[in-house]
N, C-alpha and C positions, 0 to 999 in steps of 0.2 A: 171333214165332211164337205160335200158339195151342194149347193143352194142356188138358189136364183136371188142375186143383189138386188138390195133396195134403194130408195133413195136415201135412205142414212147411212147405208154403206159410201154415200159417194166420197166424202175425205179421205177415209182408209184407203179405197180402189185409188183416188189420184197420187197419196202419195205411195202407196203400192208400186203403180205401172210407173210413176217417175224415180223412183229410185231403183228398178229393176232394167231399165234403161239410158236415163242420161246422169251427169253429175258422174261426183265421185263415188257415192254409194253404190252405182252400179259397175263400177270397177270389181267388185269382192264377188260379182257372177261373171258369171263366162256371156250372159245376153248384152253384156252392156253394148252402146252405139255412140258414147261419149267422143269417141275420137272421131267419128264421124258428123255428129250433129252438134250444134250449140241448144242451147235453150231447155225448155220442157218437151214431153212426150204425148200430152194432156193437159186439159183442165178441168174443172169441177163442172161446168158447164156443158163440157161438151160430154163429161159422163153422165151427167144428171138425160140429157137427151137421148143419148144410146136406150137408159131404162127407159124412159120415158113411151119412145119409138115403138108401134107395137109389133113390128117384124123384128125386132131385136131385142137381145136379150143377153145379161152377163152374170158369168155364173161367176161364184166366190166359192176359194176350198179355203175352208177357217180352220184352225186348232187353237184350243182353248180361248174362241170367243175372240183369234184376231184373222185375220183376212191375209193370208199368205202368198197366195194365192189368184189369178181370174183369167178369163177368157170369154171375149164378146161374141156372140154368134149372131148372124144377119140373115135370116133368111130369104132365098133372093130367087124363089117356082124350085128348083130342081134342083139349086146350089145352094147350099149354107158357106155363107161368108163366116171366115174367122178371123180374129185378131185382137186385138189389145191382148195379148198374152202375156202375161206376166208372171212370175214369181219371186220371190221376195230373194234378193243377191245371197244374202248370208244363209238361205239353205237349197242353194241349186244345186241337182246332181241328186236330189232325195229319193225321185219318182213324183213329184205332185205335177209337175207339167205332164206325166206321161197318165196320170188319172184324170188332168181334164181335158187331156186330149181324145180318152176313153169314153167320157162323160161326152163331149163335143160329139160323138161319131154315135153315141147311145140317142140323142137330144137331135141329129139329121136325121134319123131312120124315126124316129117317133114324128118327125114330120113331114117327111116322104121327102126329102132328099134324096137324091142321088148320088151326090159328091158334097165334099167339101172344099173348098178355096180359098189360097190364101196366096198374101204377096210378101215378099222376103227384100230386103235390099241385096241386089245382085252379090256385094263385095261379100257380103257374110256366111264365105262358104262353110263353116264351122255350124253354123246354124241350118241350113239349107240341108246339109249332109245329117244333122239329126233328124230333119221330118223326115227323111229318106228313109233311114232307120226306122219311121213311124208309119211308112205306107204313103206319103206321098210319093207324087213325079215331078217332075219340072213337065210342065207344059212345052217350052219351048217360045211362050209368049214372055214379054219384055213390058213393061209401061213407066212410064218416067214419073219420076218421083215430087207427085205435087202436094205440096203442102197447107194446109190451107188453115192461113193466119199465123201471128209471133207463136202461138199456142204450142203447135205440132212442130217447133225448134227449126234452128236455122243450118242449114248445110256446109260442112266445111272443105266439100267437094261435089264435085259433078255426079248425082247417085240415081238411080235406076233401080225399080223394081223390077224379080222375075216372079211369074204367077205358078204358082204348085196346085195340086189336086190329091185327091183320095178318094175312090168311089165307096161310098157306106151301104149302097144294097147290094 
């Protein structure tokens, strides 16, 4: 089931997106970014503010009562920002990233978006080539990869986002 996260969801969501991305937990998915970044991917704080945020909003797909599941949506006049995407490592490859990605594009048109936008780290073409699969494009645009705080991990290379799109009307 998909839902709009609360603020008690926020422990679940942190250690959701950080085991779906850094550490060794996230080795047992194909999203992980471990050999890329040191550190976390998040923290309780900075999820607690996403909810908080009133342009933003993160949706949680649960089954039986656990948080498998999320994805952050920003809305931002005509683009919905997306990201914190996450899935839990030990059941990627199911379809739940591809219903909230469904959810993500149901949740832009309900608020007049136009597109949706996201940024990818350049090196990840294994990921990039799945939104492909999902209806994004590569823009063509490039932004460098800033981090902001120990929080969002530390780099163990010189990395660069590329920005993707999807029109939803």
């Amino acid at each position: 089931m998909i839902s709009e996260a609360t603020l008690a969801d926020v422990p679940a969501l942190n250690k959701l997106v950080n085991s779906a991305y850094r550490g060794e937990s996230s080795r047992k998915g194909w999203t992980t970014e471990a050999d890329l970044l040191d550190g976390t991917r998040i923290d309780e704080d900075s999820i607690r503010l996403l909810i908080e945020t009133p342009q933003s909003q993160v949706l949680k797909y649960t089954e039986e009562g656990k948080i498998i599941g999320c994805v952050r949506l920003d809305n931002r006049g005509k683009k919905m920002y997306l990201g914190m995407f996450a899935v839990d490592p030990e059941i990627q490859g199911k379809g739940i990233g591809k219903k909230l990605l469904q959810a993500a594009d149901e949740e832009a048109k309900k608020q007049n978006c136009q597109c949706i936008e996201m940024t990818v780290i350049s090196v990840r073409s294994e990921l990039i080539a799945w939104y492909q699969r999902h209806g994004y494009k590569l823009t063509g645009e490039e932004k460098p990869m800033v981090l902001e705080g120990a929080s969002a991990g530390i780099p163990k290379m010189n990395l660069r986002f590329v920005v993707l799109e999807k029109a939803v009307l």
